[in-house]
N, C-alpha and C positions, 0 to 999 in steps of 0.2 A: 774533085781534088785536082788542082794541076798539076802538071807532066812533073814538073820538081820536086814537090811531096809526094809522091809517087813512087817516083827516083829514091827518094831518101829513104821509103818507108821499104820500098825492098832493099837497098843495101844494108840497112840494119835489121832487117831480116833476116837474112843472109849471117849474119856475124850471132844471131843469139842464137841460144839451147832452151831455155826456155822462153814458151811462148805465150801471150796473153789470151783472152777470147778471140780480139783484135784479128793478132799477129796470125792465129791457126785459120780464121776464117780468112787471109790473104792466103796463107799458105797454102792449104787444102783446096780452095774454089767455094768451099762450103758457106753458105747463109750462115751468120750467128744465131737465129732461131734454131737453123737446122744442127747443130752443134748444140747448140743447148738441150735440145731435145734427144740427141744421141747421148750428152754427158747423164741425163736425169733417167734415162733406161740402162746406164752403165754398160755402153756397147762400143764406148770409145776410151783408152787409157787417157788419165787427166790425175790431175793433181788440185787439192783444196787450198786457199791456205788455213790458217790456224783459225777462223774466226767463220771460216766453212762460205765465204761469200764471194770469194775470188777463185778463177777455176785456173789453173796454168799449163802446159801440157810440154812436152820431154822433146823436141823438132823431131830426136831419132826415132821415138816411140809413134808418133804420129805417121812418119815415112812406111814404118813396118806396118802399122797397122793400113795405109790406104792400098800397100802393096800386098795385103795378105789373103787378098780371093785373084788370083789368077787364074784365067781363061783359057785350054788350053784350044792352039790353035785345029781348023778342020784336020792339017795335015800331023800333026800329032796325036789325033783323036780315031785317023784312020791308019795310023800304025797300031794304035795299041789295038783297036778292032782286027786287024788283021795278025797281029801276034795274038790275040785271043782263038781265032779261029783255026790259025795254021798249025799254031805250036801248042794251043791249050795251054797257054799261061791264063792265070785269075780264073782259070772253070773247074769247081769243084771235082776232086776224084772221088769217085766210087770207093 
């Protein structure tokens, strides 16, 4: 693809709400296999149309969904470890 259709294809990327197969696999970084294979195990929100052969997907719904397993960082991991230990927060009372 050259730089120009490139250009064009993320700008009007950019301006739509629905997204094609296409469109999500620019959007996401994902393979259209691998997207297909997430829409046919029902682990990614996606939309049919009427004739059930076209797959379209929501940009906001896809955004929450890539963003919805957060990592929390070492140093967030070692507060809450140390609020576990110091204060007994999360440790079962007798």
């Amino acid at each position: 693809m050259n730089e120009f259709q490139e250009l064009k294809n993320l700008t009007l990327l950019g301006a739509k709400t629905a997204l094609t197969m296409d469109d999500a696999s620019l959007f996401t970084g994902l393979s259209k296999s691998h997207l297909y294979k997430l829409v046919s195990a029902r682990k990614i929100p996606c939309f049919k149309s009427k004739g059930g052969k076209l797959t379209y997907f929501d940009k906001d719904e896809l955004t929450s969904w890539m963003l919805s397993t957060r990592v929390k960082t070492a140093d967030e991991l070692d507060a809450l470890a140390i609020n576990q230990v110091v204060l007994g927060e999360g440790v079962p009372q007798c």
